[in-house]
C-alpha positions as a printed NumPy array, in Angstrom:
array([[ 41.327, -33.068, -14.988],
       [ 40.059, -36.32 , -14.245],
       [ 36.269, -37.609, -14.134],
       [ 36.087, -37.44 , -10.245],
       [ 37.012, -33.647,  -9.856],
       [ 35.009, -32.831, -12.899],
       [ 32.062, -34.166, -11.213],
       [ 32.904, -33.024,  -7.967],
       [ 32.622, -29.241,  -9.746],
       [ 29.8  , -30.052, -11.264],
       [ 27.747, -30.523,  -8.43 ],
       [ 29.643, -27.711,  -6.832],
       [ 27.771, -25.298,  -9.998],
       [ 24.913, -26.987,  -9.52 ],
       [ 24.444, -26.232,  -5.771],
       [ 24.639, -22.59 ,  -6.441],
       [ 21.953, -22.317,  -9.151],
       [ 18.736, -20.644,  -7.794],
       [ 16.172, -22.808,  -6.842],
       [ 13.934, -20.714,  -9.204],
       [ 15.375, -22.837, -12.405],
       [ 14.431, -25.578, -10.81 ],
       [ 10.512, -24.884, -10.919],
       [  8.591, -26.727, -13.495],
       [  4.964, -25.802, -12.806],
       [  2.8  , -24.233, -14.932],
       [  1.831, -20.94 , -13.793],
       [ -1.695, -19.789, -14.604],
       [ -3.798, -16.714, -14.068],
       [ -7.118, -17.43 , -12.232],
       [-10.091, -16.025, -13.77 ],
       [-12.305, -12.998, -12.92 ],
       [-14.765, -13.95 , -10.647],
       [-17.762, -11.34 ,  -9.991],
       [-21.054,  -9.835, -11.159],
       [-23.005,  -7.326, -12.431],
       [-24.962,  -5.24 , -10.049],
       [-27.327,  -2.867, -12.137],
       [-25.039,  -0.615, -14.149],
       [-21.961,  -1.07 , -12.291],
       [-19.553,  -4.531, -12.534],
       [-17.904,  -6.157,  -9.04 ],
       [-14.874,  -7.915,  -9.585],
       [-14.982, -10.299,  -6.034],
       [-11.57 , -11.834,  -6.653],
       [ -9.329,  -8.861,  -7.323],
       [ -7.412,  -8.99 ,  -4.397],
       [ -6.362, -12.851,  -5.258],
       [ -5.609, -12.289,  -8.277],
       [ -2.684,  -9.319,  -8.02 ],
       [ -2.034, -11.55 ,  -5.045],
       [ -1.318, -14.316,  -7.693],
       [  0.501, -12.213, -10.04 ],
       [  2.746, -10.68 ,  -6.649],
       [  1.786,  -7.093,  -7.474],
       [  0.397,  -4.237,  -5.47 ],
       [ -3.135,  -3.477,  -5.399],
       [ -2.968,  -0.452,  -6.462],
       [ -1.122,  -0.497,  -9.479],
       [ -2.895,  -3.24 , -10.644],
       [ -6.291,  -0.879,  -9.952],
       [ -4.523,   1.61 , -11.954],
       [ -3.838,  -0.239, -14.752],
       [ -7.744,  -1.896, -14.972],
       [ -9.132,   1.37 , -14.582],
       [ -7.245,   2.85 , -17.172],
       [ -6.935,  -0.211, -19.908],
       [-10.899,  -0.473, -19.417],
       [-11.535,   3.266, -19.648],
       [-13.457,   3.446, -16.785],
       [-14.105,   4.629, -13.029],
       [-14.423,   3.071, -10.359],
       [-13.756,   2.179,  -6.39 ],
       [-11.096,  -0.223,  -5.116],
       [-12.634,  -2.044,  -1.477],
       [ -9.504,  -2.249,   0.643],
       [-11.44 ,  -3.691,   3.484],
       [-12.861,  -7.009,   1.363],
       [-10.133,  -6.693,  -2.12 ],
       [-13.356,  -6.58 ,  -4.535],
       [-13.671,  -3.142,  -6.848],
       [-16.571,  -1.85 ,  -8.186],
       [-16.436,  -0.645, -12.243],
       [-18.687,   1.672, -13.329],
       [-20.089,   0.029, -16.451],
       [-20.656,  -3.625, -17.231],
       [-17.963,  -5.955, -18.634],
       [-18.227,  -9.568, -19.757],
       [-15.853, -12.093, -17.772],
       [-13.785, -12.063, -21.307],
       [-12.937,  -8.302, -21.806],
       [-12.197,  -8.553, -17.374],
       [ -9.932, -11.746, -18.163],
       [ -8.383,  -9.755, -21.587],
       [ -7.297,  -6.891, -19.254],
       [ -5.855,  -9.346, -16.814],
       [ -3.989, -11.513, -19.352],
       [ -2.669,  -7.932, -20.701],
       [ -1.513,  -6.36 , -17.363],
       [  0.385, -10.11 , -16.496],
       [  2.632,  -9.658, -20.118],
       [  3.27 ,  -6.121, -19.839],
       [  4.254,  -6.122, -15.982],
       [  4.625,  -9.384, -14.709],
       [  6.052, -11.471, -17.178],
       [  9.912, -11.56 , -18.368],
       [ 10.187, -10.501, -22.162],
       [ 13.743, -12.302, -22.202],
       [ 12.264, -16.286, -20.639],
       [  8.602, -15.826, -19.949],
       [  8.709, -15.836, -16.226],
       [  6.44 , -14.476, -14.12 ],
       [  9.351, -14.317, -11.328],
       [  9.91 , -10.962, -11.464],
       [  9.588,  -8.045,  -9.567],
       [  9.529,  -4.234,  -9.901],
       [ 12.827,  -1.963,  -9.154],
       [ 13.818,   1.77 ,  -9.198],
       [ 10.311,   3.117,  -7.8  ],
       [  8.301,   0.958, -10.559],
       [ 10.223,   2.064, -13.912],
       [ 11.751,  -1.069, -14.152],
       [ 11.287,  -5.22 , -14.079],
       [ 13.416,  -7.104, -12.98 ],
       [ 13.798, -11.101, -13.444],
       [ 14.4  , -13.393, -10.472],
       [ 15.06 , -16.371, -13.152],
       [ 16.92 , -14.986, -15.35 ],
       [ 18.318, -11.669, -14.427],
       [ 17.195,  -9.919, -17.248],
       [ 15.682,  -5.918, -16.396],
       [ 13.949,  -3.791, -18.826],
       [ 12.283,  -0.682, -18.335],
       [  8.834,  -0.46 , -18.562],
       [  5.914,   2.148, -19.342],
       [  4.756,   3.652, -16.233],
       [  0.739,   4.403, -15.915]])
């Protein structure tokens, strides 16, 4: 095989890579943004941020509620919840940082270009390929 048809392949390969390998940015989580209102804690960026991580609002909800161990109301109308106790910005941004490696993140090359397959009992990797099964809520 000589150098021109080897390169001529080459580029061939390359064309059909996804685009996905080719993404270099940094990919970060924003932080919770909210208050505390009396007794109770209102996250106002929730919606953005399972908007960030591609995820539905609801399991995200889910998974808050139940890493925090507490109740309270998602706001479909505005995206901000309501928790019924209060929480520093660190233990909000803990849970957050938690729910992103457990079910957003690839365990096989760290992306967070995955998405959720068979009804939510698996992840699968848009980078990589790679699916694993993970714990439901």
């Amino acid at each position: 095989m000589d150098i021109k048809e080897y390169e001529k392949l080459l580029n061939e390969a390359y064309t059909e890579l996804p685009k996905v390998l080719y993404k270099k940015e940094r990919f970060v989580i924003p932080d919770v943004k909210g208050r505390i209102i009396k007794t109770r804690t209102q996250i106002t960026n929730f919606r953005e941020i399972a908007k960030h991580l591609s995820r539905s609002e609801q399991h995200f909800f889910k998974f808050i509620l139940k890493e925090l161990g507490v109740r309270g109301d998602l706001n479909e109308k505005n995206g901000n919840i309501i928790l019924y106790s209060k929480f520093q910005p660190t233990m909000l941004n803990k849970a957050v940082l938690k729910y992103f490696k457990e079910f957003v993140e690839c365990s096989h090359c760290n992306s967070p270009d995955t998405v959720f397959i068979n009804n939510n009992m698996s992840l699968k990797c848009n980078a990589c390929g790679h699916q694993e099964k993970i714990k439901q809520l």
